[in-house]
Every structure is written in structure tokens, then in C-alpha cells.
C-alpha positions as CSV (number, residue, x, y, z in Angstrom):
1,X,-5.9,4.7,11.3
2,X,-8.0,1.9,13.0
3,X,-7.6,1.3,16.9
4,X,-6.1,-1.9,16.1
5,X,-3.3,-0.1,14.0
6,X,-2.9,2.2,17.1
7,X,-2.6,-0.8,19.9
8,X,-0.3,-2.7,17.5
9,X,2.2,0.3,17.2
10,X,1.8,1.0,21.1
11,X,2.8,-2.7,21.8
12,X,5.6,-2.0,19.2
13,X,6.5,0.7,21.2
14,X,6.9,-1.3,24.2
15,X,9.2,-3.7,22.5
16,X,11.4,-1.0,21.8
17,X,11.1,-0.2,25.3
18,X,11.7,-3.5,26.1
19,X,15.1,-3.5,24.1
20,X,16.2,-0.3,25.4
21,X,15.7,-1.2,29.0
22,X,15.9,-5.3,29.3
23,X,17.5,-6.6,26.5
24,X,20.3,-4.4,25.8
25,X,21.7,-5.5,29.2
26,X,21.4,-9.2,28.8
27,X,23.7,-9.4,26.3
28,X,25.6,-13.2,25.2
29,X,29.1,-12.9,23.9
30,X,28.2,-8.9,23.3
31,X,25.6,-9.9,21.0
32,X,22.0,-8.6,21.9
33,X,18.5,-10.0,20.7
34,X,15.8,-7.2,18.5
35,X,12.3,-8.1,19.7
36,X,11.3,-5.6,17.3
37,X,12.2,-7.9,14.3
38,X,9.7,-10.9,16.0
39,X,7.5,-8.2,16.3
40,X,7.1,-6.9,12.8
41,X,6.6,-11.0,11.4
42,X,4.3,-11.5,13.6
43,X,2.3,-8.4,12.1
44,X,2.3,-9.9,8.6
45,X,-0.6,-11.9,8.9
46,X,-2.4,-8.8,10.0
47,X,-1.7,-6.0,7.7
48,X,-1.2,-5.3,4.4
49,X,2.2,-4.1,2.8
50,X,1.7,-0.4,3.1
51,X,0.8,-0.3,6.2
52,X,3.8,-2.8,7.8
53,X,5.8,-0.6,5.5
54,X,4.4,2.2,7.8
55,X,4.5,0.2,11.3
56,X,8.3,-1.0,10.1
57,X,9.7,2.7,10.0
58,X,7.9,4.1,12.8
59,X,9.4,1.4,15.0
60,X,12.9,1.9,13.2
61,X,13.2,5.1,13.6
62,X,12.1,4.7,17.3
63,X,14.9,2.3,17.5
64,X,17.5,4.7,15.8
65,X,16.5,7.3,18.5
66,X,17.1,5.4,21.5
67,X,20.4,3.8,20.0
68,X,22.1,7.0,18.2
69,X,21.5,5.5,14.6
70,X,19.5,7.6,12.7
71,X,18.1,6.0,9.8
72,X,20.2,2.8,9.9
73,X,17.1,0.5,11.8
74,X,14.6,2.5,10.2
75,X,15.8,1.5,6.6
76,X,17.2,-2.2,7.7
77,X,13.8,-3.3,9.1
78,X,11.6,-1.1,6.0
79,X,14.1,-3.1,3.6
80,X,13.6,-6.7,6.3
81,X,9.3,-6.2,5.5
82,X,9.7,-5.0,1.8
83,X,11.5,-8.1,0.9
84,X,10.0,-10.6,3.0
85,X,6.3,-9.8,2.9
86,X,4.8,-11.9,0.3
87,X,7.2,-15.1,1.4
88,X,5.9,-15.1,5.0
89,X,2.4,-13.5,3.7
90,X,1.7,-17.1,2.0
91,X,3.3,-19.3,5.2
92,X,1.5,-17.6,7.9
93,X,-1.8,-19.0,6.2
94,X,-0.9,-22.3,7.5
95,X,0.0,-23.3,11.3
96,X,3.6,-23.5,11.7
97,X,5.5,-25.8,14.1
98,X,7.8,-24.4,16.2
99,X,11.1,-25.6,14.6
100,X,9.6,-23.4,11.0
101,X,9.2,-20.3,13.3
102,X,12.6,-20.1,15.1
103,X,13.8,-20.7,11.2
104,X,11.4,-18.0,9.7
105,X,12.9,-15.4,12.2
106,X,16.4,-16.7,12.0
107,X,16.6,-16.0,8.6
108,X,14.7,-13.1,8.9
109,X,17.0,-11.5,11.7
110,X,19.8,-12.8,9.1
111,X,18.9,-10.9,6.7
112,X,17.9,-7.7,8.6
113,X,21.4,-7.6,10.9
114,X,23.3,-8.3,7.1
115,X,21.5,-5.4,6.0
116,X,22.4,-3.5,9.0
117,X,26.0,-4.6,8.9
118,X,26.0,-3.7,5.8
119,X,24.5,0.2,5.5
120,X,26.7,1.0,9.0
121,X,30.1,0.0,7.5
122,X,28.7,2.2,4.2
123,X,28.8,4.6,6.8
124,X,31.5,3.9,9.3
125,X,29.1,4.2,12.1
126,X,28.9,0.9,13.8
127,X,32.4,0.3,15.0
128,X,32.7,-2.8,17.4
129,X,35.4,-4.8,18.2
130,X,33.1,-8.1,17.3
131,X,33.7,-10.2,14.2
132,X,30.7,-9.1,11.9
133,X,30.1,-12.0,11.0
134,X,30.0,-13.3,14.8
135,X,27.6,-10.3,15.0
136,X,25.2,-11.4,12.5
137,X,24.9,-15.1,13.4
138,X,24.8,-14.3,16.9
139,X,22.7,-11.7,17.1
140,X,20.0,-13.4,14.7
141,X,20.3,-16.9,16.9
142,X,19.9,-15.0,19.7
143,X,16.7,-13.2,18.1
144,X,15.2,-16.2,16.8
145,X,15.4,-18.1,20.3
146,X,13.8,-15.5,22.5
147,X,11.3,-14.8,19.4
148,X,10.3,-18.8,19.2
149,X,10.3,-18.3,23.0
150,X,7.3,-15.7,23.4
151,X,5.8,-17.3,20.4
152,X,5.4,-20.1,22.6
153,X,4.4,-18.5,25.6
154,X,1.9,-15.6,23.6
155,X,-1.8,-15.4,24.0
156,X,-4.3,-16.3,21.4
């Protein structure tokens, strides 16, 4: 592994910090956002599949230790970078206006929290008293808006 593999899973690491600590107590409605999904499309112009493959499940099972889920993040966000690679791969060539980002990671974070939805009532361990589809939406909304918010306010 390069250093730049090494610094990008150490700022990984402090967005899970970040969740565990800051986000997870700034919750809307009981929804809360997952930097950690920005994160990993925002590394897609940088790496190739293998390796976010890699980056994806380190970070998920980070996530699943802080949060009691083994396995559930880990697999949701491998799954969320497996099937979304080559689409955002071929859009991240080209500069994207703000509007196309906060819709790149809604649908991204809609896809990964369906995923997640789904595998946790495979295994009955997610219970809530929230709608699950109220989680979904919400929760990727809220993930797209704070994700097009640091994408505005990130360094170049």
C-alpha cells in the first residue's frame, strides 16, 4: 500500500469518527446522515475497483464496530461501490455542478440505506420504531445535503 492509500483510509477513519461522535447526535426526525458514503464516491476518481473494494470494507466494518452491526455496513457499502463504480467512474471525468452531486449521492445513499434496510430485516437486527421507508429517504436526503455541503466547502 502507497501513503496515499494510507492517508485516504486515515481520513476514512475520521469520518467514522466523525459519525460516531458528531453526527449520530444531530439527528432530524431520528434519521442520521453517513459521511462515510460521500466519502467512498468521492474516492472513485482516485482508485481502482479493487482497491475501493478494499477501502469500502475496511470502513464498513469500522462502522459495524462502533454501531453493534457486524457485517451489515461492511456488506451494504462493499455492495454501494461494487455496483456503482463504473457509473460514477465515467461522471467523475467531467466537472459536475452542484445540483448532479447532491443527486449522485442521493441516489447513492438510496441505494446503500435500501440495501441496508434490506439485509437487517433479513436479519431482524435493526428494529426501529421509524417507517423504513421514512428511514431510507430521510436518511439519504439528509446524506446528500451535508455530502453536497463539504463538497462545497472541500479543498482542492
Amino acid at each position: 500500500m502507497n501513503s496515499q492509500v494510507i492517508k485516504d483510509i486515515g481520513l476514512g477513519f475520521i469520518f467514522v469518527v466523525a459519525q460516531v461522535l458528531f453526527f449520530q447526535h444531530l439527528p432530524i426526525f431520528g434519521i442520521t446522515a453517513d459521511p462515510i458514503t460521500f466519502y467512498l464516491l468521492w474516492l472513485v476518481a482516485r482508485y481502482s475497483r479493487p482497491q475501493l473494494l478494499f477501502i469500502a470494507a475496511f470502513l464498513g466494518l469500522l462502522q459495524d464496530a462502533f454501531f453493534d452491526f457486524w457485517g451489515m455496513y461492511m456488506f451494504s457499502k462493499t455492495l454501494l461501490v461494487f455496483l456503482s463504480y463504473n457509473f460514477i467512474k465515467r461522471r467523475s471525468e467531467t466537472q459536475s455542478l452542484l445540483w448532479q452531486i447532491f443527486l449522485f449521492i442521493l441516489f447513492a445513499a438510496l441505494l446503500h440505506n435500501i440495501i441496508f434496510i434490506g439485509l437487517s430485516s433479513f436479519f431482524g437486527a435493526y428494529a426501529t420504531s421509524y417507517n423504513p421507508v421514512w428511514f431510507v429517504i430521510g436518511n439519504a436526503i439528509y446524506t446528500s445535503t451535508v455530502g453536497a455541503l463539504i463538497f462545497i466547502f472541500r479543498i482542492k
